[in-house]
C-alpha positions as CSV (number, residue, x, y, z in Angstrom):
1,X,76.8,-61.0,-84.8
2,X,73.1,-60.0,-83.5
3,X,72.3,-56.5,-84.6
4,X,68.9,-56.3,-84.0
5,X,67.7,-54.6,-80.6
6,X,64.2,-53.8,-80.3
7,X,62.7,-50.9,-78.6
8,X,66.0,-49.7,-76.2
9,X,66.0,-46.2,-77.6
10,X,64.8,-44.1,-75.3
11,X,65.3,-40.3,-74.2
12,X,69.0,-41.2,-72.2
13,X,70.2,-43.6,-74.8
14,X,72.3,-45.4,-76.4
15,X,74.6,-42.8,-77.8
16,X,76.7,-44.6,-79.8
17,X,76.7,-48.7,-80.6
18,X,80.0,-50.0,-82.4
19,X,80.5,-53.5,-84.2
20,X,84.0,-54.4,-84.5
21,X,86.0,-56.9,-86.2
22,X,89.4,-57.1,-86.8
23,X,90.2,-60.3,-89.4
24,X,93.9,-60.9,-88.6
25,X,93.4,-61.3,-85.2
26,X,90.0,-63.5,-84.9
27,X,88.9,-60.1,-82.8
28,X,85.0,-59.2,-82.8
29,X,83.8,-56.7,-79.7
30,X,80.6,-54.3,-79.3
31,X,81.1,-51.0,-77.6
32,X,77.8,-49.2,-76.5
33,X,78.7,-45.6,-74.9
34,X,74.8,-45.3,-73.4
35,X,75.0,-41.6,-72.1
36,X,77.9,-39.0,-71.2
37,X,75.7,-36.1,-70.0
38,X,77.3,-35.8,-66.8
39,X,81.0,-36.8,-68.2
40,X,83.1,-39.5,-69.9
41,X,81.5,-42.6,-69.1
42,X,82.9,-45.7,-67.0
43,X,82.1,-49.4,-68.1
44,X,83.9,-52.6,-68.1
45,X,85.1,-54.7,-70.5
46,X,83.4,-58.2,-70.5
47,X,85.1,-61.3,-72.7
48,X,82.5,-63.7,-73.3
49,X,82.3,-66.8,-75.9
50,X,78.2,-65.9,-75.6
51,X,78.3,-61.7,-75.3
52,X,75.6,-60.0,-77.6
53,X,74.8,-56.1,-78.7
54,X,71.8,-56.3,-75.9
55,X,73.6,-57.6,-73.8
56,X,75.8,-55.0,-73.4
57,X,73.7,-52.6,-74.1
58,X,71.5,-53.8,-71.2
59,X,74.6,-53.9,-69.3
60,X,75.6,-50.0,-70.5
61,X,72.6,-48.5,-69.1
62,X,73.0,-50.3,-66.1
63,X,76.1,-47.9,-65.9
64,X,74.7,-45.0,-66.3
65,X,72.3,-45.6,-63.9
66,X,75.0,-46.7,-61.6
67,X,77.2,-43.9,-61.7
68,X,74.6,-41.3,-61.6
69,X,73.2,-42.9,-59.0
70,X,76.6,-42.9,-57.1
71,X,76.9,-39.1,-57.7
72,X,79.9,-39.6,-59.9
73,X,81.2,-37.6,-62.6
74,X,80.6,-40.2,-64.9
75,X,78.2,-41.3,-67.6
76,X,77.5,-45.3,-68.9
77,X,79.1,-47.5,-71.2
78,X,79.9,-50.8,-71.6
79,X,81.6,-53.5,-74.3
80,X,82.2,-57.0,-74.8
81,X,84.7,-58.9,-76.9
82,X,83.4,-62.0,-78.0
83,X,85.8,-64.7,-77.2
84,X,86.9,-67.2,-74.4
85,X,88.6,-65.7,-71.5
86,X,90.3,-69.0,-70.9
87,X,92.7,-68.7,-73.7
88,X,96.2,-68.9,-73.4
89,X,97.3,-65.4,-71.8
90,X,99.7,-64.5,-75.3
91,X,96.8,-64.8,-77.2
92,X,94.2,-62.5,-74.7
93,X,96.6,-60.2,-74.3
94,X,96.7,-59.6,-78.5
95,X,92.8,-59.5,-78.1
96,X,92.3,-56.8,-75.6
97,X,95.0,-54.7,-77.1
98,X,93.6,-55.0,-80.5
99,X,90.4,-53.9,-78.6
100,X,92.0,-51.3,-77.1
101,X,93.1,-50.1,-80.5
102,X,90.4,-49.7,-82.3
103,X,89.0,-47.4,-79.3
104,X,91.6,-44.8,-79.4
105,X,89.7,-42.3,-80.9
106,X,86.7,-43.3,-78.3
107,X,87.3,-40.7,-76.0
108,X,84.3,-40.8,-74.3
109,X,84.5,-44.3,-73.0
110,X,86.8,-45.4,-70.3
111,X,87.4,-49.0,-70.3
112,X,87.5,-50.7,-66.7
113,X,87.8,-54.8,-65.8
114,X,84.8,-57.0,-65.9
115,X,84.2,-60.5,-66.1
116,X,86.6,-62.4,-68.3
117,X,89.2,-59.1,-68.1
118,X,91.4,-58.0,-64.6
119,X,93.4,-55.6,-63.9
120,X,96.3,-56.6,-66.2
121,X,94.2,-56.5,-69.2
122,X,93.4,-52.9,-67.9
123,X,97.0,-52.3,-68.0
124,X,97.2,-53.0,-71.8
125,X,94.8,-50.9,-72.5
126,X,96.2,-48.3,-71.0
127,X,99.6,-48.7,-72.3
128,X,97.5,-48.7,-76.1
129,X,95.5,-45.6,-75.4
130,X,96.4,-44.3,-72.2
131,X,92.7,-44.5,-70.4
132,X,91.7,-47.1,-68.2
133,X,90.6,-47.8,-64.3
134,X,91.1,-50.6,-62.6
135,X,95.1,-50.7,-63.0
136,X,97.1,-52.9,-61.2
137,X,99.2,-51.2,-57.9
138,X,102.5,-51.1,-60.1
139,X,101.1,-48.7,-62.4
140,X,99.5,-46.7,-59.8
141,X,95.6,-48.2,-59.6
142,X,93.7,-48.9,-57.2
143,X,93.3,-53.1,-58.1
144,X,89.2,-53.3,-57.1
145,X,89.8,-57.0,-57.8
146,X,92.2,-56.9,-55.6
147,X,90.6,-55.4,-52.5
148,X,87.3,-56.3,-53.5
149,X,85.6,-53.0,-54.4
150,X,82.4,-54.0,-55.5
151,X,81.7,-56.6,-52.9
152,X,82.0,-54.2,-50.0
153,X,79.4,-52.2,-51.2
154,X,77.8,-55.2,-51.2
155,X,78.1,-55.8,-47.7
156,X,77.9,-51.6,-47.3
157,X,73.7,-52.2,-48.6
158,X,73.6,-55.3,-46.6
159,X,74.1,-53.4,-43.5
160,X,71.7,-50.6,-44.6
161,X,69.2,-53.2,-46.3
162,X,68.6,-56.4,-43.1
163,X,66.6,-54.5,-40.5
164,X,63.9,-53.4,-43.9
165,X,64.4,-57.4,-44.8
166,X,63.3,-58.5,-41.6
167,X,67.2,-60.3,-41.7
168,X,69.3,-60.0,-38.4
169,X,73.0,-59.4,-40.0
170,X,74.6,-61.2,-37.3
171,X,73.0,-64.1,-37.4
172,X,71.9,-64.3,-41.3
173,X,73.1,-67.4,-43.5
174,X,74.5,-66.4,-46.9
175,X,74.5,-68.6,-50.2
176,X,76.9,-66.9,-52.9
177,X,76.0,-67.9,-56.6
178,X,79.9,-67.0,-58.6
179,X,82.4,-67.5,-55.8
180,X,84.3,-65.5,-58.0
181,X,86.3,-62.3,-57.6
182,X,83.1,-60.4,-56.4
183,X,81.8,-63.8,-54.6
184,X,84.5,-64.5,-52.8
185,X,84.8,-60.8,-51.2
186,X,81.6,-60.4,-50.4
187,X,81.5,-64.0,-48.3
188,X,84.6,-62.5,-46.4
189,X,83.0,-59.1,-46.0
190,X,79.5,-60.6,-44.6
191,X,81.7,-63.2,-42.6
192,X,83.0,-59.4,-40.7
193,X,79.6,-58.3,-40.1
194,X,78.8,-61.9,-38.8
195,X,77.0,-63.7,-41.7
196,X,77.8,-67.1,-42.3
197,X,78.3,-68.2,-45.7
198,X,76.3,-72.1,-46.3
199,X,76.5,-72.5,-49.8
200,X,77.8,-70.8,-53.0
201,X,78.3,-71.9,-56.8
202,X,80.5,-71.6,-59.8
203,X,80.4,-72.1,-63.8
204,X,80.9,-76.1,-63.0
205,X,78.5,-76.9,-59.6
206,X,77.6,-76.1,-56.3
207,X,78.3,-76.7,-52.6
208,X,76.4,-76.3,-49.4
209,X,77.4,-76.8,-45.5
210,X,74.1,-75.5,-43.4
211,X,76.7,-75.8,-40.2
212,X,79.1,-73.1,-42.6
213,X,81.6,-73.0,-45.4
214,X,85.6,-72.3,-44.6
215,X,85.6,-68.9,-46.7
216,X,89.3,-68.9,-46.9
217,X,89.3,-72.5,-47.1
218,X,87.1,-72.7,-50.2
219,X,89.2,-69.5,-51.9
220,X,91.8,-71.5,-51.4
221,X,90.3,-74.1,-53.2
222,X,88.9,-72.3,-55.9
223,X,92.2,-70.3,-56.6
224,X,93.8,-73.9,-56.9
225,X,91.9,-74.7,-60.1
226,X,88.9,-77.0,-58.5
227,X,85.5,-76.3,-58.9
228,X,83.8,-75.8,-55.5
229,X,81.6,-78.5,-55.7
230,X,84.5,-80.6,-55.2
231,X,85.4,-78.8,-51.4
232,X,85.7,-81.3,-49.0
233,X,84.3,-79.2,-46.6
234,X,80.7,-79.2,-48.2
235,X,78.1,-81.1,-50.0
236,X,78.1,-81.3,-53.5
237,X,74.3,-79.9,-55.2
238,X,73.6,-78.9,-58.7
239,X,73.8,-75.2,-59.5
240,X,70.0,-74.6,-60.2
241,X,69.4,-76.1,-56.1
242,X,71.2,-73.5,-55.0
243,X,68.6,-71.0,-55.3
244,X,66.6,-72.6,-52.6
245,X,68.5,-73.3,-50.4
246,X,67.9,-72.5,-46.9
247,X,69.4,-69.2,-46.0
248,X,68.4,-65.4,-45.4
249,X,70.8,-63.8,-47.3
250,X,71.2,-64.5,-51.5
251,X,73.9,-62.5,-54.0
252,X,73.4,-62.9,-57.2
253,X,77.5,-62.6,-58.1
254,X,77.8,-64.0,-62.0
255,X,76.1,-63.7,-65.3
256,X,72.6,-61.4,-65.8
257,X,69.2,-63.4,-65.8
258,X,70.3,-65.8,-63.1
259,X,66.8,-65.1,-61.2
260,X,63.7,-65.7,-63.7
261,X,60.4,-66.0,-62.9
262,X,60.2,-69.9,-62.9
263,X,63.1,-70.0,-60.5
264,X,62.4,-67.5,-57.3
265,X,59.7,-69.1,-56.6
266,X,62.1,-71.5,-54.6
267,X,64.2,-68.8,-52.9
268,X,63.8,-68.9,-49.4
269,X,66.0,-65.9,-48.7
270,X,64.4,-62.6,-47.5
271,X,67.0,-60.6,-48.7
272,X,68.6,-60.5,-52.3
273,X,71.9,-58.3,-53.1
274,X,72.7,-58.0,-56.8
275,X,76.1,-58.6,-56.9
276,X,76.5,-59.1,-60.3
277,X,75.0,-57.1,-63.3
278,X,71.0,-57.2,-64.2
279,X,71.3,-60.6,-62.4
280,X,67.0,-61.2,-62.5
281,X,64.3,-60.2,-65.1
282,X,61.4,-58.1,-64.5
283,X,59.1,-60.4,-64.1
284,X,61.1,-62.1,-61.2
285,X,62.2,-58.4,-59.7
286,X,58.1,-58.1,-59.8
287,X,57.6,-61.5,-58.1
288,X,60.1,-61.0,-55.4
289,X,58.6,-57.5,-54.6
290,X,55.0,-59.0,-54.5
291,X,56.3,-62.3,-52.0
292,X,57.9,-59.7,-49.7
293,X,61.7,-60.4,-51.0
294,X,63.3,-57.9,-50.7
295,X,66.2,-56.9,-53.8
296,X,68.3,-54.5,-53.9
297,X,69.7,-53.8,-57.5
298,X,72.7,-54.1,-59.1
299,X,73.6,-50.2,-60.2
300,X,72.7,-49.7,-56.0
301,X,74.7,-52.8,-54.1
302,X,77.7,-53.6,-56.8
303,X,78.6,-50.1,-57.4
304,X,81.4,-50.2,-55.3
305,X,83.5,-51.0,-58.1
306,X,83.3,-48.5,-60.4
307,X,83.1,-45.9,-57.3
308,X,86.5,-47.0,-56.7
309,X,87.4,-46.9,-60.5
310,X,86.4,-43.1,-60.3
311,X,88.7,-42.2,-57.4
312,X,91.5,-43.9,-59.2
313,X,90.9,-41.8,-62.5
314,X,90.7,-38.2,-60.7
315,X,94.1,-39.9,-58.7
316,X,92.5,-41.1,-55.2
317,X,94.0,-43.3,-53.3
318,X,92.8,-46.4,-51.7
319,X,91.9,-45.4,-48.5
320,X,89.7,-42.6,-50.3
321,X,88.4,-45.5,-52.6
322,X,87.1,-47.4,-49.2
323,X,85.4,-44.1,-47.9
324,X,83.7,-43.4,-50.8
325,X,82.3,-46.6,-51.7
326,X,81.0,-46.7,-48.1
327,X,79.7,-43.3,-47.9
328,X,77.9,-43.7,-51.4
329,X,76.4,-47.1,-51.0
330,X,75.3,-46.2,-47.1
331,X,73.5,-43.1,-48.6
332,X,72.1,-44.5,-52.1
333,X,71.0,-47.6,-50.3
334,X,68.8,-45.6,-47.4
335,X,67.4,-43.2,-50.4
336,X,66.2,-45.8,-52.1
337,X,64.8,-47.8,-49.0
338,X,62.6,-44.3,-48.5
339,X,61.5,-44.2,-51.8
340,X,60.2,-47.6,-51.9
341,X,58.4,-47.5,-48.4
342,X,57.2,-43.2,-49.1
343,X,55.5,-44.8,-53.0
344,X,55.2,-48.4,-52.7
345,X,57.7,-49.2,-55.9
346,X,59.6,-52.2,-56.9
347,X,63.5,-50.8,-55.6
348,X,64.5,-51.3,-58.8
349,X,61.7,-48.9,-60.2
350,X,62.8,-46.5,-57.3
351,X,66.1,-46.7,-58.6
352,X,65.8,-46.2,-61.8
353,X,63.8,-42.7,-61.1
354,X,66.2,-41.6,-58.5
355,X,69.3,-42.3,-61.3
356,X,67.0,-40.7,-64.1
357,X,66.4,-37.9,-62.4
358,X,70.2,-36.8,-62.3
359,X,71.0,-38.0,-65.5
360,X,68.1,-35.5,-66.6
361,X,69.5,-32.7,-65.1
362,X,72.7,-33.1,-66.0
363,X,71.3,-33.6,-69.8
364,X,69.8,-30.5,-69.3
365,X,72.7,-27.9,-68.9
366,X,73.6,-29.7,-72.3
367,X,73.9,-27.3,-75.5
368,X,71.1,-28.6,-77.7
């Protein structure tokens, strides 16, 4: 396991980075609680053959910026457990409740689903240590999966984003890269506000229709065990084409560094919404900003998620959950819009300084 991190101390975080291993059950997982000034801190559980310590880390601070961002009472953390999420479901379920184990005494984290875990994994954590979001409906959660949490807020900065992008909603064209459980939502939730989705990806290809995909048709597909590139009601392209094709709308939906600097060059969408987690590097958030693309970052459009975790823990319900991922989203989107057009910023530096700023104060009423 890779140890080394350079230079990701700062004056926020990390707080706390944990290495685990458990021998008897093939377990090895990294927790990284980032910062709990302004209360226990909300991150998902990723299961990944490839997860590493920056990784997650990376992915950590992305939740505290996220959640302070949302206004929640929340600080950032995140962990992985290094294995294959495709396992058989006897032997996952051994894994995350191991995990779960050897975070009782982690009080300040609060495990929630991420890629590779759902909302029954959530539920053996829970039943371990009693803490979790994301639960399924017959334990009294609110399953974001489910209704697809972080996908409307997708669609939530969408609406506040297209007119600033120079993209007409109604009429935009949508390519999805992971038409998976965010992916799939937010093709449905565009398709509402009249987007039409042309093309969208998974781990194994890629398929385009410029005349329009069947969302439900391709879900269903998908859901059947097929890769989409296989839909019969599209054309078969390699993954990498996917991020030119044409199109207005692009949502980054899967793993981090999907955008790089040698690849957005081809993007011919005005309008990018981070679906996933720290979905493009720097140096391609700094390109898009300088060729008039406008992005709109991850802890901003995909926090409808843990938004609706939050209501869950503090015992919302889901109609509360819907409201308040649409009222934060709506409003975090149009601050940051004004910040980037009142300084001339990357939105991701705006961002950042609008998240920082809270999770300052809120470090300040701290006890030294």
């Amino acid at each position: 396991m890779d140890v080394v991190i350079k230079g990701i101390k700062d004056g926020l975080g990390p707080e706390k980075i944990l290495l685990l291993h458990q021998p008897q059950l093939g377990l090895e997982a990294i927790v990284v609680v980032d910062n709990v000034a302004v209360g226990p801190a909300i991150g998902g559980v990723r299961m990944a053959t490839d997860v590493s310590v920056e990784e997650v880390f990376r992915l950590a601070r992305a939740m505290t910026l996220k959640n302070a961002a949302a206004g929640l009472r929340h600080g950032g953390a995140k962990s992985g457990i290094i294995a294959d999420h495709r396992r058989p479901l006897e032997h996952k379920e051994k894994l995350v409740r191991g995990f779960a184990r050897m975070i009782r005494e982690l009080s300040e984290y609060i495990p929630g689903p991420d890629m590779g875990t759902n909302e029954s994994c959530m539920a053996w954590v829970r039943d371990e240590i009693g803490r979790a979001v994301g639960l399924p409906r017959a334990v009294g959660g609110i399953p974001l999966d489910e209704i697809g949490a972080t996908a409307l807020g997708v669609a939530v900065a969408a609406e506040v984003a297209a007119d600033r992008a120079g993209v007409v909603l109604e009429q935009s064209r949508v390519a999805i890269q992971g038409f998976g459980s965010v992916g799939k939502h937010a093709a449905r939730f565009l398709a509402e506000r009249g987007a039409k989705l042309v093309a969208a990806s998974d781990s194994r290809g890629a398929v385009y229709n410029p005349d329009g995909l069947d969302i439900e048709a391709l879900i269903a597909h998908k859901e059947g065990g097929s890769p989409v590139h296989g839909f019969s009601g599209g054309q078969a392209i390699a993954q990498e084409a996917l991020v030119g094709v044409d199109c207005e709308i692009w949502v980054p939906a899967a793993r981090p560094d999907v955008l790089t600097i040698d690849n957005v060059p081809q993007l011919k969408a005005r309008l990018i919404l981070q679906g996933a987690n720290i979905p493009a590097t720097e140096a391609a958030e700094a390109w898009m900003h300088e060729n008039g693309i406008l992005s709109i970052p991850d802890f901003i459009a995909n926090a409808g998620g843990v938004i609706c975790g939050a209501v869950e823990y503090s015992g919302g319900n889901q109609q509360q959950a819907v409201t308040t991922i649409d009222e934060k989203v709506r409003r975090n989107t149009s601050e940051l819009l004004e910040r980037c057009r009142a300084n001339d910023k990357l939105p991701r530096q705006a961002a950042i300084e609008m998240a920082e700023d809270r999770v300052r104060e809120a470090m300040s009423y701290r006890r030294p």
